[in-house]
Each structure stands twice: as C-alpha cells, then as structure tokens.
Backbone bond lengths (Angstrom), bond angles and torsions (degrees), N, CA, C in turn:
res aa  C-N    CA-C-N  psi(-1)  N-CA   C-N-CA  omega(-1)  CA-C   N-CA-C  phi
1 X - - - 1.448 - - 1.529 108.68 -
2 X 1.299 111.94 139.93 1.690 124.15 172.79 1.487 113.67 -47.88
3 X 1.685 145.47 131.70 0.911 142.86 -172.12 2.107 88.64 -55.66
4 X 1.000 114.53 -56.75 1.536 106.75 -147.73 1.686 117.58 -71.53
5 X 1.760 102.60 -20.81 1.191 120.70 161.53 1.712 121.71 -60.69
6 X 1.604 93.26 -26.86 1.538 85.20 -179.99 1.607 101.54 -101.14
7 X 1.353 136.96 0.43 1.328 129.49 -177.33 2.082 95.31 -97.72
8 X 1.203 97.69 -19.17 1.892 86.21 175.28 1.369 106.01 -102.20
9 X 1.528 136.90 -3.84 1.304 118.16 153.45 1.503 133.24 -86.07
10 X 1.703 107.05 9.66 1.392 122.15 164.94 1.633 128.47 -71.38
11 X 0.664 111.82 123.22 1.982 114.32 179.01 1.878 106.50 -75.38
12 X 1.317 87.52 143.69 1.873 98.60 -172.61 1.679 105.04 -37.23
13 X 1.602 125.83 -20.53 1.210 122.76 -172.67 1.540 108.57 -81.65
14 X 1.319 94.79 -46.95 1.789 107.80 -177.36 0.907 114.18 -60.61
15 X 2.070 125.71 -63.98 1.808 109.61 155.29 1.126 121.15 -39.44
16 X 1.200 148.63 -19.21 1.923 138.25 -171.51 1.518 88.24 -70.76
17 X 1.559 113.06 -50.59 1.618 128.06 -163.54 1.478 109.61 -47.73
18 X 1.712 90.58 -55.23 1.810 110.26 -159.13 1.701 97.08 -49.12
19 X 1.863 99.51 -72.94 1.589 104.78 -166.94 1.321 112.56 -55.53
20 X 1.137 126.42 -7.42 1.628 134.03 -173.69 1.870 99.43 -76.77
21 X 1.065 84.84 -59.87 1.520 97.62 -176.27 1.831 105.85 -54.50
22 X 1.147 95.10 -60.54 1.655 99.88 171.42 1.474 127.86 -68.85
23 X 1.326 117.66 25.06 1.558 137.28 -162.54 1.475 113.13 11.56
24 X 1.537 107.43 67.85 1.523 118.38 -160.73 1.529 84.92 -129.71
25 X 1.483 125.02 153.97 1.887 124.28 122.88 1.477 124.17 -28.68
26 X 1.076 116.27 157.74 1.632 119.64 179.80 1.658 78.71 -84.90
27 X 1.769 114.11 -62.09 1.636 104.14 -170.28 1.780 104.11 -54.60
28 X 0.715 143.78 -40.48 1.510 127.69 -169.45 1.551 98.54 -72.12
29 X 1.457 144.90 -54.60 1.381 138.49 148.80 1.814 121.60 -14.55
30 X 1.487 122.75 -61.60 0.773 105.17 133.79 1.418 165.65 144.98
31 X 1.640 94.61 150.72 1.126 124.13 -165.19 1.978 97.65 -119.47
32 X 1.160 121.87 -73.27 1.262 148.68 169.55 1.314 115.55 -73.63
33 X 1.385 144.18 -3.04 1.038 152.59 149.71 1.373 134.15 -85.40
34 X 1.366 100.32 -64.24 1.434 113.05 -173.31 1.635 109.00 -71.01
35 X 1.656 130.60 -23.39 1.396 143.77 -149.84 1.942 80.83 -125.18
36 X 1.029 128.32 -13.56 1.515 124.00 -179.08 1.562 106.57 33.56
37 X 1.567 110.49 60.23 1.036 132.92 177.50 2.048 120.30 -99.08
38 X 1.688 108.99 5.99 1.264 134.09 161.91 1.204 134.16 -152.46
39 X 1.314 137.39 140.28 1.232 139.63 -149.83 1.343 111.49 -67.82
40 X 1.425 146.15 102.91 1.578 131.72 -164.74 1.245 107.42 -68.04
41 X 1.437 132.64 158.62 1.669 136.68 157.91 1.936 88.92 -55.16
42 X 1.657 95.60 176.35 1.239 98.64 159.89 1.074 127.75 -85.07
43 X 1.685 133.09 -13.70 1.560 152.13 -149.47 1.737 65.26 -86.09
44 X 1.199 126.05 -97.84 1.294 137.73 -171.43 1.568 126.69 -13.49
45 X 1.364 107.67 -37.38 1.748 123.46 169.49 1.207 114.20 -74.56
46 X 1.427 110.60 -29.93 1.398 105.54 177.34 1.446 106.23 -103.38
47 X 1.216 136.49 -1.87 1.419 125.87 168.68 1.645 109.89 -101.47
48 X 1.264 118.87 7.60 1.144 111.92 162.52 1.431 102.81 -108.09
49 X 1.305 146.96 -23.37 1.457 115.56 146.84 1.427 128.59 -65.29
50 X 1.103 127.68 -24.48 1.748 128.62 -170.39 2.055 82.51 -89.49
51 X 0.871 137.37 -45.21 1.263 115.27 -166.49 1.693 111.04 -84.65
52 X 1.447 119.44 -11.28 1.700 106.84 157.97 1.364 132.39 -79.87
53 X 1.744 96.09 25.72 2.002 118.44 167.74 1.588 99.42 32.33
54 X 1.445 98.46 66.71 1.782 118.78 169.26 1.444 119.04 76.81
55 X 1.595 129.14 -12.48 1.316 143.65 -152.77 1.781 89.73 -85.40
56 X 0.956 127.37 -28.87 1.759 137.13 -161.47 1.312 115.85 -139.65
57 X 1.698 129.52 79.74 1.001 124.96 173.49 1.569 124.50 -54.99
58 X 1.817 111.61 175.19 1.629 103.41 -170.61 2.206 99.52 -72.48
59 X 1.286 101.55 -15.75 1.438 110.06 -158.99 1.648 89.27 -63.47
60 X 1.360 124.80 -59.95 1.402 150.17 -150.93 1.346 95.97 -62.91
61 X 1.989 116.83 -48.22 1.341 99.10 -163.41 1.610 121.58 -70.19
62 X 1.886 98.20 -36.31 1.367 112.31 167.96 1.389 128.15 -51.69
63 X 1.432 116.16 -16.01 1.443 108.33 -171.06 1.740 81.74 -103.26
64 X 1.338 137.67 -7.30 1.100 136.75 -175.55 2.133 104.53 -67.42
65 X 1.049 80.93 -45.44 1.823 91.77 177.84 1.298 101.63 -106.88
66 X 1.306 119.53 38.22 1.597 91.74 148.07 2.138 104.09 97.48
67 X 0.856 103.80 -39.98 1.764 116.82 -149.98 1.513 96.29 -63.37
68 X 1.365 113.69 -37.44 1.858 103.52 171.61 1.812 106.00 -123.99
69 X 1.281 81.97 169.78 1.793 85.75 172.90 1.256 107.52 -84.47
70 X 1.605 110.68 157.03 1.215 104.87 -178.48 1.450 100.58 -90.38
71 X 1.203 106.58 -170.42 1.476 135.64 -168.20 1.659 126.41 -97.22
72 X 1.348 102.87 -33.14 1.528 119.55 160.91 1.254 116.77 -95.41
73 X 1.036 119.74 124.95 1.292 143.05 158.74 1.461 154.62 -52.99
C-alpha cells in the first residue's frame, strides 16, 4: 500500500497512534509526511514502515520520497 493511502485511511485516533509510534507530530505526519514535502532521517523511513504493522513496506516508503524509482512506468 502507498505511504499516503495508508495515512488517509487512518481515523484522528489512529494518526495520534501512528506519529506517536513514529516519534513524529500528527501535524508533521501530515503535513511533511504524507505530501513528502521534506527529506526524512533514516530512523524515520524505517519507523514509518515497521510502525504501519505490515500495511507500508520499507520499498513503498522510499519510493514514497523519491529515494528509488518506481516500478511503473
């Protein structure tokens, strides 16, 4: 699943959860997350795939910012 698809099918409780888990803001989640409108640390790339409990692989988030090419064409 697309990082941003899985941050807009979350309910105001589940984002509080998500960025919590990812020791982020819900506003920096998103604002700067979901629009991958700033460069993440890596601690951050990888805790936003391990913290969407399988829904967001590490492949998905990286192509989410940019970091690999995608796959479709």
């Amino acid at each position: 699943m697309k990082l941003r698809d899985y941050i807009e099918l979350l309910d105001s409780q589940a984002l509080l959860a998500y960025a919590g888990r990812c020791n982020i803001a819900v506003n920096y989640l998103r604002l700067h997350v979901k629009y991958a409108s700033k460069d993440p640390s890596v601690s951050l790339i990888k805790s936003l795939a391990r913290e969407s409990e399988g829904c967001v692989s590490l492949a998905e988030v990286l192509e989410h910012f940019g970091v690999t090419e995608s796959k479709a064409a």
